[in-house]
N, C-alpha and C positions, 0 to 999 in steps of 0.2 A: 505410602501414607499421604493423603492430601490434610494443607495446611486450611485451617477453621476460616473462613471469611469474615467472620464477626457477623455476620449480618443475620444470625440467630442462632438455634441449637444446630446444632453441626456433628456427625457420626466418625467418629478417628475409625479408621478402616480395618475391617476385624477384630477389635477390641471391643463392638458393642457398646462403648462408653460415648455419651454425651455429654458435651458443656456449651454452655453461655458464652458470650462474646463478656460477658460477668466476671465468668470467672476466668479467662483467658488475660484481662486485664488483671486481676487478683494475683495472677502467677505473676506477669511479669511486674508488677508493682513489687511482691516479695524478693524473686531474683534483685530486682533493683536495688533495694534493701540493704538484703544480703550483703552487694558488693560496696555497697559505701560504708556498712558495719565495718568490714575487711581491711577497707580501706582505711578508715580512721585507727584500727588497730593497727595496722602494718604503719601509719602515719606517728602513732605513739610509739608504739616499739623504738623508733629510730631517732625520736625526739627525746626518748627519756633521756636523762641523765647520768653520769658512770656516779655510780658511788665507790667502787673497789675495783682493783685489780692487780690481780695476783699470777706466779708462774707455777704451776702445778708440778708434780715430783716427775709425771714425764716431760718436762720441760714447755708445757704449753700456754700462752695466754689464756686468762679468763677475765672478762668483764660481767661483773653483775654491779647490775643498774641500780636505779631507786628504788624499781618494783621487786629489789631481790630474786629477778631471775638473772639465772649464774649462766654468759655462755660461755665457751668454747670459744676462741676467736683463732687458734693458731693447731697443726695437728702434725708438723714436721720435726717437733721436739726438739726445735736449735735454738731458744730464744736465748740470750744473752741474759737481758734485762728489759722493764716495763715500767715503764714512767706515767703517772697520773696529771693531767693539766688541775688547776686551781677552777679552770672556768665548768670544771663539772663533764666538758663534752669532747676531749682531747686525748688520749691517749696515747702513746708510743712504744715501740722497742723496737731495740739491736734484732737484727737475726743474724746467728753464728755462721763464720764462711765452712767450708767444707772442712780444711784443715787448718792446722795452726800457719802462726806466719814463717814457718822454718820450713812448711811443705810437709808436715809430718800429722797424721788424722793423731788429734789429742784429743785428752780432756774435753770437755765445752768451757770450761772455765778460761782455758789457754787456747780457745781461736779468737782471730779478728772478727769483723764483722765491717762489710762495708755498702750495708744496707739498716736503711732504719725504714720501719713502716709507721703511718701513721692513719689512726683510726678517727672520724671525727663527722659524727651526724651521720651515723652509719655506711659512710663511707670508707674503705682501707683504700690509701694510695701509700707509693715507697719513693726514699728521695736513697738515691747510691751515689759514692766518694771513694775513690782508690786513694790508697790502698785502702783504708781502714776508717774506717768513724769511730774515734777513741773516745767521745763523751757527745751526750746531747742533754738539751735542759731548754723549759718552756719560761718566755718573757710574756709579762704585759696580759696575763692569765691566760693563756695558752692562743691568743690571736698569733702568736711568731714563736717558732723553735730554731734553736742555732743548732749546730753541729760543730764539735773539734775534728778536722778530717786530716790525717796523716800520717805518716810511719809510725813507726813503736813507740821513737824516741825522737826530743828534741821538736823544732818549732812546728807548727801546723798551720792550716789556715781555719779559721774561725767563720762559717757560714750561717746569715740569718734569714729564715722563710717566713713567707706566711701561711698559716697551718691551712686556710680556706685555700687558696690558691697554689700551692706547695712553690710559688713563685720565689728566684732570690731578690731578698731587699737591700742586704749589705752583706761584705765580707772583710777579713781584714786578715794581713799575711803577720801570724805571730815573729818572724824574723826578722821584718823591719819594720815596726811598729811598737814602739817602747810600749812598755803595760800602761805608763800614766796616762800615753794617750791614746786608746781604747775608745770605743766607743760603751756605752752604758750597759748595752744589752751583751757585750764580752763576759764571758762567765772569766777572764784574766783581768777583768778590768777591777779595779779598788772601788768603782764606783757601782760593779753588778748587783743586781739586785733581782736575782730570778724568783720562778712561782715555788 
């Protein structure tokens, strides 16, 4: 098949059809189109905002946005739990470890988890902590998430991110760190004040 030169009507080869250098630019103006239509959709999609989100009876995340479409975001059936940020675009959850922390495959109620994922401007990254991530909670409407990271029982350490950069900002060892003096975004702190 020889490609059109534009340089008038032009015969595609065995097809018998002819076109314009007219309508050759026609097409590719519409392709054009097309892909920035695409674009600004797949550009919304990711921009809308979470309104809910919920864990389904096989255990799976679902976000649905403002536009009320429901996804799917999880399909391994371990999630723990699923936390909502205040800023509309943040997201999280625990995912269950394989077994409980005795080494025994239990319930999902009774595993650790020492993975937390976080979903944010359609992006999913995960922040991991041995043994276990026993609580996490969004500060400052969902710009920084902390984590409780530690055994079963007893003192932890308290880790704060920031949700755009999953970078750590602060941390503080529950064991020798009285509670009064905590830093603010401490969900132990008398002065926390999460989303």
């Amino acid at each position: 098949m020889r490609i059109p030169s534009c340089t008038g009507e032009d015969l595609l080869a065995g097809k018998g059809q002819s076109f314009s250098c007219r309508e050759l630019s026609a097409k590719r103006l519409l392709i054009t189109l097309q892909m920035c239509l695409l674009l600004c959709i797949c550009g919304y999609a990711f921009s809308a905002s979470v309104k809910v989100v919920y864990i389904d009876k096989t255990n799976n995340v679902h976000i649905v946005g403002t536009d009320n479409n429901d996804a799917q975001a999880t399909s391994t059936g371990n999630i723990l739990d699923v936390k909502k940020s205040t800023d509309g675009f943040t997201v999280a959850w625990r995912v269950a470890d394989d077994a409980d922390p005795d080494g025994s495959s239990a319930d999902l109620a009774d595993r650790g988890s020492h993975q937390l994922v976080i979903y944010r401007d359609g992006k999913v990254r995960s922040i991991e902590c041995a043994p276990f991530i026993r609580d996490f909670w969004f500060w400052r409407r969902g710009t920084h998430i902390g984590i409780d990271c530690g055994g079963l029982h007893f003192a932890a350490r308290e880790i704060l991110y920031d949700t755009a950069t999953l970078k750590q900002v602060d941390s503080v060892d529950e064991a020798t760190v009285p509670v009064k003096e905590r830093p603010d975004w401490s969900d132990s702190s008398p002065d926390f004040s999460g989303d």
